[in-house]
N, C-alpha and C positions, 0 to 999 in steps of 0.2 A: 371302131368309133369314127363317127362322121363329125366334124364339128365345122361351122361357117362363121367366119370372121366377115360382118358386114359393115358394108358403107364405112370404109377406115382407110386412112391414109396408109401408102406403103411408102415407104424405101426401099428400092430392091435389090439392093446392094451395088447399087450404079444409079438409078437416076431415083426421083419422087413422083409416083403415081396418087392424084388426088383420088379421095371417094370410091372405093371400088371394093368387092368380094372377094376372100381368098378363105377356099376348102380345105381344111384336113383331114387326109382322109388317110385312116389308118397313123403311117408313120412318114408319109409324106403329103407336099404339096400337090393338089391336083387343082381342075380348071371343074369352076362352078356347072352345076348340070340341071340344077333345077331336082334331082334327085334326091329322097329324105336325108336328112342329116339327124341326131341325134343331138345337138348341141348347138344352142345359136348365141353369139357373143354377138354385142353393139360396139361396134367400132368409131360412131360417130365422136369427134374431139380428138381420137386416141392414132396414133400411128404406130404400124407394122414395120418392124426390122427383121433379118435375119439374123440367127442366133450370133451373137456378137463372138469373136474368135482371138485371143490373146495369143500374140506371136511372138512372146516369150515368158514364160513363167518355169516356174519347180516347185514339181506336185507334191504333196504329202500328207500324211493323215488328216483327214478332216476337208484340203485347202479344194480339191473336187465339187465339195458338196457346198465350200462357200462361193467360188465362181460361180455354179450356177444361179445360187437366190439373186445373184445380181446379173441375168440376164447372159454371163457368158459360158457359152453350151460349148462351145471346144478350146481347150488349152493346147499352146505346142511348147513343148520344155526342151528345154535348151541344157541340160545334164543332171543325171541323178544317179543313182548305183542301183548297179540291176536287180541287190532282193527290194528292194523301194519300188523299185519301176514295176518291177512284176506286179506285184501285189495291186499299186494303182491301176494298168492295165488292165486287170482283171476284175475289179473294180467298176470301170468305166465301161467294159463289156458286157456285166452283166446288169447293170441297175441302170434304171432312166432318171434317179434322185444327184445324180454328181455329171457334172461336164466330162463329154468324151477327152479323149486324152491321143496327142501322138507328140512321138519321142525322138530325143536322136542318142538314149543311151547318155554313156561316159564321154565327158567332151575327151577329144585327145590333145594332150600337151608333150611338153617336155618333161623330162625328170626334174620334180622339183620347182616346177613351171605354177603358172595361174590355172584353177583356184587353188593349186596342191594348198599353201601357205595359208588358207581359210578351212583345209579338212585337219582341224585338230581330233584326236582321238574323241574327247569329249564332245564335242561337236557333232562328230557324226553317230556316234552312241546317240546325243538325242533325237537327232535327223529316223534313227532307227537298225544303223547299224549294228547291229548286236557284236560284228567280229570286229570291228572298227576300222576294216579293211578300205583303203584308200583309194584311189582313181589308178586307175592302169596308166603308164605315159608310154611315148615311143622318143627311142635315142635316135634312131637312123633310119634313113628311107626304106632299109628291109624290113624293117615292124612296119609299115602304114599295111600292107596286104594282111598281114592277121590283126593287126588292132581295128581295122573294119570287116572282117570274116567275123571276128569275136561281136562286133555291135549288132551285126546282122543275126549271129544268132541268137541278140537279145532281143528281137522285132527293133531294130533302129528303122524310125521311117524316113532321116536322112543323118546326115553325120556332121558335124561341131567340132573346129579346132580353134586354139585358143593360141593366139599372135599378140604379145601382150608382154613386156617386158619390165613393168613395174614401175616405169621409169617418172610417170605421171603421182603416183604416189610417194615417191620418196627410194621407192624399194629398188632393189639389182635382181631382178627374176631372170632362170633360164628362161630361156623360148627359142618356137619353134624357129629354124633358119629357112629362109627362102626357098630351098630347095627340099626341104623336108614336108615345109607347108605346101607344095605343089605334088608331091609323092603322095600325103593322103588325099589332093581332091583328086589324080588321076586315080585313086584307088576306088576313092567314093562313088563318081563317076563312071566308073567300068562296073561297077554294085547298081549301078542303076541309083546312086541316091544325089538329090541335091546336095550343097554344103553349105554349112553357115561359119562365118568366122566371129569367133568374139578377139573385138578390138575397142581400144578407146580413145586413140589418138588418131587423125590424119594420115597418118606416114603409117603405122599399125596397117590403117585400112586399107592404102594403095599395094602394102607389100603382100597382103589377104588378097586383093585383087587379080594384082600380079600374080597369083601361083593358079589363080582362076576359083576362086570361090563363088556362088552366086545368092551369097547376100552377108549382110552385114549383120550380128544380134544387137550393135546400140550403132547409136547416132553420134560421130565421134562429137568432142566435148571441149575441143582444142583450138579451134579457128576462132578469128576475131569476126566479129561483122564485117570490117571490109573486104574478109579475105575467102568471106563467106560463097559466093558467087563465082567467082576462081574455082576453087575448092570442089565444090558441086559439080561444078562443065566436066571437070576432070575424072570425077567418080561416073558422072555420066557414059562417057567413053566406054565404058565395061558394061555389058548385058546383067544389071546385079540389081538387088531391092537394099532398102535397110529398114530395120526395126529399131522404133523411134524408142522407147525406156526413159523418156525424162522425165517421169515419176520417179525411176527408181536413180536420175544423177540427180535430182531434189531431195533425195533420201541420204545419197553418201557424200554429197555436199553440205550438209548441214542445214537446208531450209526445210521449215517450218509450214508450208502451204499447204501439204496434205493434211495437215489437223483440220480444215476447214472441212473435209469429209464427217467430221465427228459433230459439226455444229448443221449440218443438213439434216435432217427428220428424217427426207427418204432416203437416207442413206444410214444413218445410225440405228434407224429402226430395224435394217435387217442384217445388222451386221453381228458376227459374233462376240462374246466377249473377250476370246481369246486372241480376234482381232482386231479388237478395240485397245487389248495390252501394248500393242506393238506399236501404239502413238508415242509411250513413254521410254521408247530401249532407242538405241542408235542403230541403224542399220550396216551391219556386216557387211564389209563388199572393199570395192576399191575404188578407193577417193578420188575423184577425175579434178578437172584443173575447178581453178574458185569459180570463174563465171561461165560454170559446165553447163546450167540450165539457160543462159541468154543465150551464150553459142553454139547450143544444140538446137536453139529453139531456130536461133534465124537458120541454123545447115538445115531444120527440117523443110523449109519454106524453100529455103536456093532450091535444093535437089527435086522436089517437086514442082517447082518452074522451070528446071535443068532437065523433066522428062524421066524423073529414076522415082519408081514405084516407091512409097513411103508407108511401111504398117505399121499398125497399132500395137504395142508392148508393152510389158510394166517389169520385167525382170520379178514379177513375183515370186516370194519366197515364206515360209511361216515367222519368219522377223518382220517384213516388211522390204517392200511394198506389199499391202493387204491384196490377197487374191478378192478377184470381183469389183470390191467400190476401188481397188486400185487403177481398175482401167477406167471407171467413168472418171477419174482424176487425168488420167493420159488422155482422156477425149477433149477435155476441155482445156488443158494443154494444150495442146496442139491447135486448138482453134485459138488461143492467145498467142501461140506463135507465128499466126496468121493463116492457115488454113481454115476454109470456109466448112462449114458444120455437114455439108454433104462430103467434103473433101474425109473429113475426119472421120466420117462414118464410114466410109467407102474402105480407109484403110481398117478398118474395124470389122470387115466384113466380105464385100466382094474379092479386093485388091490382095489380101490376104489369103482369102482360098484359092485363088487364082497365082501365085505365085509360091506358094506349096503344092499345088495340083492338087484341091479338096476339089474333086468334080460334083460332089453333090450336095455341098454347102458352099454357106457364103451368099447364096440371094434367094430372091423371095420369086419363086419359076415352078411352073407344074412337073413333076418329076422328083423334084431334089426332096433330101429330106427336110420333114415339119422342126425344125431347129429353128426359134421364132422366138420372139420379143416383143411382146406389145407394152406400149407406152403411153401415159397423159399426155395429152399436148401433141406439140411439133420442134421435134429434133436436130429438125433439118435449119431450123431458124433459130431456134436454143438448145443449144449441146447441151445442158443441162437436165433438158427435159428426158433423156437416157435413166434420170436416176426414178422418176416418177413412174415405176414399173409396175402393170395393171395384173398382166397374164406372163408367162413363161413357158414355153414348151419343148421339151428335148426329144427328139423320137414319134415328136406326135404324145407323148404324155404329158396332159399339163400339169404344172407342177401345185403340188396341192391337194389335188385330187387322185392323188397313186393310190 
């Protein structure tokens, strides 16, 4: 199948190309040839994205197939238990109906550590565990070589530890100590995989830093404005990205602003019912400080004037944040936190596969794969216009027409 996208604005996952033609051919992007096509779409009004890529969620029945009606073609999850993950994996491999999927497996913690205190039996029984079996942890630096032998044999495509002490909520959590947390990135590392640390305070993320991790899962939550800029230069210092989630500290803070997803048209019109439940329940998680959403907003802005990659997240989960209209809520975030609407995309897309090593997504270039988003309007001047979604294509199949 040849299909030509004409005369349409692109974003290419880095800058804005006015007015131009882009081929799909087959399951990738190739360069216009004058050659029949099979399909011709009018682009004029509409602009081209690449499939937009959420760089933190947790997959689960159903939550595949509702990221993509909203445009986002790869999720990267940040832990889930391996019969779950399988199943989605296999899932994501074989149908072009559900956003592709890569994983980093069981986060590693301590005994009794974060999120142990959120796997209650019944919990994970609905999650899908049938045995109700819980997360592996590691005690001592001599587990980190088999608790990442053990992810690798689960296809981990990098690995997740969790530095997290509870202390922001109220709680006294184990966690990992400084040198335990440096024990599994040299392990991760010598496996060939990135690391990501889930932290939610400042001091959390510097001690994640310090053992060498190379990215952050949230945006810490902790710093005041003024201390904002400080703060940033210092994170700077480290070769590291982080993933912004202030959808999902909007969620476990108690505000109210993601309901406005339910009063947009284009956005309630394709959203589930069962995702539509999750405006009314409290989101599960851990409660960061009260003004977690302004002080994550302005660390998102230092740190991206500070020179430290900034991507797109939403902490999705089947509670909430809603997979899919959850991240067009973290785009326009993050454009109120002050990043400009190319900025926002960018984390949304290029800056994101490029800091996973997705070599064949993330922009819109002859070669990679047809992972695409076409859109009403212009994106790049109203982040909103993300939600006014025309076309969809994963793999080169648009969606609709399977």
């Amino acid at each position: 199948m040849r299909t030509l996208i004409r005369n349409v604005r692109v974003f290419d996952g880095e800058r804005t190309v006015p007015g131009t033609d882009v081929l799909i051919d087959g399951d990738r992007i190739a360069e216009p040839d004058g050659s029949a096509v099979n399909v011709e779409v009018d682009g004029t009004g509409k602009t081209l994205l690449p499939g937009l890529i959420d760089a933190h969620t947790h997959a689960y029945d159903g939550d595949l197939a509702e990221a993509l009606t909203f445009g986002v073609t790869t999720e990267l999850e940040m832990n889930n238990l391996p019969p779950i993950l399988a199943a989605q994996r296999r899932l994501a491999a074989e149908r072009d109906d559900v956003a592709d999927l890569r994983s980093s497996s069981m986060i590693a913690t301590a005994p009794g550590g974060h999120p142990s205190q959120l796997m209650t039996p019944d919990l994970l029984r609905a999650l899908g565990s049938d045995s109700g079996a819980g997360l592996d942890t590691v005690a001592d630096p001599g587990q980190a070589r088999a608790f990442v032998e053990a992810r690798l044999a689960e296809g981990a495509d990098y690995l997740k530890i969790a530095v997290d002490d509870g202390a922001v909520s109220g709680m006294d959590l184990p966690v990992l100590t400084p040198e335990l947390a440096a024990a599994l990135v040299e392990a991760g590392h010598a496996a060939g995989l990135k690391v990501i640390a889930h932290t939610v305070t400042a001091r959390e993320a510097l001690i994640a830093l310090d053992a060498g991790v190379d990215g952050l899962a949230h945006l810490y939550s902790d710093v005041p404005g003024e201390e904002a800029e400080e703060t940033a230069a210092r994170i700077a210092s480290y070769d590291a990205f982080v993933i912004s989630t202030i959808v999902y500290i909007e969620a476990v803070t108690g505000g109210t602003g993601g309901g406005e997803l339910l009063r947009d048209p284009r956005v309630a019109g394709r959203m589930s019912e069962r995702s539509k439940a999750t405006f009314d329940q409290q989101v599960a998680g851990v409660p960061m400080h009260s003004a977690g959403v302004a002080n994550a907003s302005r660390s998102a802005l230092a740190l991206l004037r500070a020179g430290v990659p900034v991507l797109a997240g939403t902490d999705a989960t089947p509670f909430g944040p809603v997979h899919g209209a959850g991240f067009h809520r973290e785009l326009l975030l993050l454009t109120e936190a002050g990043l400009t609407a190319e900025q926002a995309l960018a984390a949304a897309t290029g800056v994101t596969a490029r800091c996973f090593g997705l070599a064949d997504r993330g922009r819109i270039a002859s070669g990679l794969r047809a992972d695409l988003l076409l859109v009403e309007g212009d994106p790049t001047t109203d982040i909103t216009a993300t939600r006014a979604i025309a076309d969809v294509w994963r793999r080169g199949v648009r969606q609709g027409e399977r």
